[in-house]
C-alpha positions in Angstrom: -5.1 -24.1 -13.1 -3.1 -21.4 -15.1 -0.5 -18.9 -13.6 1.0 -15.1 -15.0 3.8 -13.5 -14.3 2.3 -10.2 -12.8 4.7 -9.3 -10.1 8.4 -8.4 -11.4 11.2 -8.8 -9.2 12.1 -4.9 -8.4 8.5 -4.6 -7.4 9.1 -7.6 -5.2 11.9 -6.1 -3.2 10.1 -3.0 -3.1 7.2 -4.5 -1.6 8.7 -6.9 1.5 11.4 -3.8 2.4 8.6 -1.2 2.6 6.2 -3.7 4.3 9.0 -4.6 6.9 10.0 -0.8 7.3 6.3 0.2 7.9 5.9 -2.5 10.5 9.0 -0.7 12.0 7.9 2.8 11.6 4.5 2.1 13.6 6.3 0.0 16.3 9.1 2.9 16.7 6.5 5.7 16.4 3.8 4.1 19.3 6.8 4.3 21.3 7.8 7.7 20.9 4.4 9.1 20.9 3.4 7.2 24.2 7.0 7.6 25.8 6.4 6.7 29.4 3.7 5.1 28.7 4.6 2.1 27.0 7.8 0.2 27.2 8.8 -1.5 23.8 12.7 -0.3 23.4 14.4 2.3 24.5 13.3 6.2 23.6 16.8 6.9 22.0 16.9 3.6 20.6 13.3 4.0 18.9 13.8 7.7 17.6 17.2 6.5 15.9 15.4 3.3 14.4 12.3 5.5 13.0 14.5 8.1 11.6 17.4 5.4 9.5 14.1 3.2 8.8 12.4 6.5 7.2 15.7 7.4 5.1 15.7 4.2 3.9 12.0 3.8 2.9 12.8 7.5 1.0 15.3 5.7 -1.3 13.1 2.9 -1.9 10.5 4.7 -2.9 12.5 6.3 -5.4 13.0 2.6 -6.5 9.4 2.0 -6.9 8.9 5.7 -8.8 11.6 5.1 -11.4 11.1 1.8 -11.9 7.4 2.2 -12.6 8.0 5.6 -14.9 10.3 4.2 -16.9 8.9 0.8 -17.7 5.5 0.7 -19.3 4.2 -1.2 -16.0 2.6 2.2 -14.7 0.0 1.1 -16.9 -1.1 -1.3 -13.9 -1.9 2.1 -11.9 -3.9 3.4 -14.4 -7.9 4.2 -13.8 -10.0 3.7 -16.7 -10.0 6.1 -19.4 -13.3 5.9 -19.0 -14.8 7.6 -16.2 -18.4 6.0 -16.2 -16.8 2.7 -16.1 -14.0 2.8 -14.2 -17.5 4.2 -11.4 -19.2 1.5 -12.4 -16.3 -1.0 -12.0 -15.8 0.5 -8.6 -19.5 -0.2 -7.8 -19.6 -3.6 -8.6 -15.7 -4.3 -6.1 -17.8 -2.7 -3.5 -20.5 -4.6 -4.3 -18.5 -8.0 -3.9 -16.4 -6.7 -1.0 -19.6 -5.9 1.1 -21.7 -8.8 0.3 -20.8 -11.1 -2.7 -17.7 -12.2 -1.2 -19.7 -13.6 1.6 -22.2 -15.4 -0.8 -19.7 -17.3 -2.9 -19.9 -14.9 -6.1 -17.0 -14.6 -8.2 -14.7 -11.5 -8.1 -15.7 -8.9 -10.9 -12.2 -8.2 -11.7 -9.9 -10.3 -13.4 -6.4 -10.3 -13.2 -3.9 -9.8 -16.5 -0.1 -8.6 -16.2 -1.5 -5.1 -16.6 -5.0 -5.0 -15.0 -3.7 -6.5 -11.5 -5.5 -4.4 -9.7 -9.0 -3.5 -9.2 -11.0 -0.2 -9.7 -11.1 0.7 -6.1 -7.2 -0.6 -5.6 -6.3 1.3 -9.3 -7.1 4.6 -7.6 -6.6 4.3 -4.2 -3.1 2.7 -4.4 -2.8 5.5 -6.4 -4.1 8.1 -3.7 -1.9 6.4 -1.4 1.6 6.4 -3.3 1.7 9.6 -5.0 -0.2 11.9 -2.2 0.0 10.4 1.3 3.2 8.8 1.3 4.8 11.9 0.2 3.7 14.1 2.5 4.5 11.6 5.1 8.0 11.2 4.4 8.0 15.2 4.1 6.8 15.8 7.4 8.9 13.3 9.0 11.9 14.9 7.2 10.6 18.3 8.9 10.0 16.6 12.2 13.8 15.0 11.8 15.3 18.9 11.8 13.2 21.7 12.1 15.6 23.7 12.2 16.6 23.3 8.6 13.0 23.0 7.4 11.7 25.9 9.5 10.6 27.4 6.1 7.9 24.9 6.0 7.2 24.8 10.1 6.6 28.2 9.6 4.7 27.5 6.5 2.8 25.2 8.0 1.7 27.1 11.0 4.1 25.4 13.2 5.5 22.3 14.4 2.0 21.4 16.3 0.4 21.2 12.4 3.5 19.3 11.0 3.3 16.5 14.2 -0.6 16.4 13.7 -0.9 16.1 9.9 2.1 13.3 10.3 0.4 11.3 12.7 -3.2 11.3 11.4 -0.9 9.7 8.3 0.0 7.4 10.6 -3.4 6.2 11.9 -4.2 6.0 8.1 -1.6 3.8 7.8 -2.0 1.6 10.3 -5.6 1.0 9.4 -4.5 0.6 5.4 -2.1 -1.6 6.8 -4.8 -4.3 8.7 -7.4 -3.9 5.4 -4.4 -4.8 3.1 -3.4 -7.7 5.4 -7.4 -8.8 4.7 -7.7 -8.3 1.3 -4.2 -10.2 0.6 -5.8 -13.5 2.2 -9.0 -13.6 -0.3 -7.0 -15.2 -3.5 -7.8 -18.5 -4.6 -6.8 -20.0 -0.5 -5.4 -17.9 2.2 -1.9 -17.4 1.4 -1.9 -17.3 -2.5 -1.3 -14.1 -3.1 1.1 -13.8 -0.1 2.7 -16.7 -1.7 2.6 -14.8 -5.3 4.4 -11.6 -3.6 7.5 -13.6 -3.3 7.5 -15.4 -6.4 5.8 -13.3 -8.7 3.4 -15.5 -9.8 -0.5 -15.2 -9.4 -2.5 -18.8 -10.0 -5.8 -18.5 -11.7 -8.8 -20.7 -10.9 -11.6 -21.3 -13.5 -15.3 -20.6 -12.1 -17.5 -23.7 -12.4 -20.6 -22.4 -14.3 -18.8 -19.1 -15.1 -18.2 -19.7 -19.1 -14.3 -19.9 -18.0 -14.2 -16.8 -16.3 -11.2 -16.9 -13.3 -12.0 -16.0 -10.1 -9.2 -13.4 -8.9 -8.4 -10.9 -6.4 -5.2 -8.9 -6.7 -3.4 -7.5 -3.1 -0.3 -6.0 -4.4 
């Protein structure tokens, strides 16, 4: 058994607030969407929780961004510089997610302090971080005060567009939310790399048969 340091502390904090504030923003949003039809908290109550929760998973995003452009750790988000193989690296995760997981064959990507994530996670954390978060924290800064962004309603083609494209963020979400849950229980047992989110340390497991190759799926 061997263990690397792969998750720093900022990224840490980073992590659990935006995990908590999402779980926050879908609660508070279900109930303002579905006002009247489903009773989880108040409507004022809700709107004010979604709208401080947002403002303050704006500034940690900032964490995240500066932390990661100003420390050579970006590196982790990097695809390949290879194009052929960072496709054929993708191949092969969806290969193991869709069937060799299920047959006992070991992951395809191993971990290092700078290669923590996958192909497919490499890009679509990627996708994810730097495209839809963005616009979603835009459009829910429209949403907040049109009034003051009526530039972009207008822009936009109205309010309609700016609740529509923010909501079918939202689906997204919840969805990327349930697959990350999954792929965070396939480490080495079920809670390893939940476990590793708080201290920072992934454990490695040797592959019987495997010429020491490790076994090793990154969540975060």
């Amino acid at each position: 058994m061997q263990t690397i340091y792969v998750h720093p502390l900022p990224v840490r904090i980073w992590h659990w607030i935006n995990a908590v504030g999402f779980v926050v923003l879908i609660v508070t949003g279900i109930q303002i969407r579905y006002v009247g039809q489903v009773s989880l908290m108040p409507f004022r109550t809700a709107v004010n929780l979604h709208n401080w929760t947002g403002f303050v998973l704006i500034a940690n995003f900032f964490v995240w961004l500066v932390f990661y452009v100003f420390t050579d750790k970006i590196r982790v988000y990097h695809p390949e510089l290879n194009p052929a193989k960072h496709f054929r690296d993708s191949f092969r995760q969806l290969q193991y997610y869709g069937y060799g997981i299920f047959k006992g064959e070991p992951n395809p990507h191993h971990v290092s302090a700078y290669r923590k994530f996958n192909a497919l996670q490499s890009i679509s954390y990627q996708i994810v971080m730097l495209l839809l978060v963005p616009i979603q924290f835009y459009t829910g800064l429209v949403l907040w005060d049109a009034n003051r962004f009526s530039a972009t309603v207008e822009f936009l083609g109205g309010l309609r567009v700016v609740d529509t494209i923010h909501v079918l963020i939202f689906i997204a979400f919840v969805f990327f939310l349930f697959i990350h849950v999954y792929l965070a229980t396939l480490g080495r047992t079920p809670t390893a790399h939940i476990k590793a989110m708080f201290t920072g340390y992934e454990e490695l497991e040797e592959e019987p048969g495997q010429g020491g190759g490790r076994r090793m799926q990154q969540a975060d």
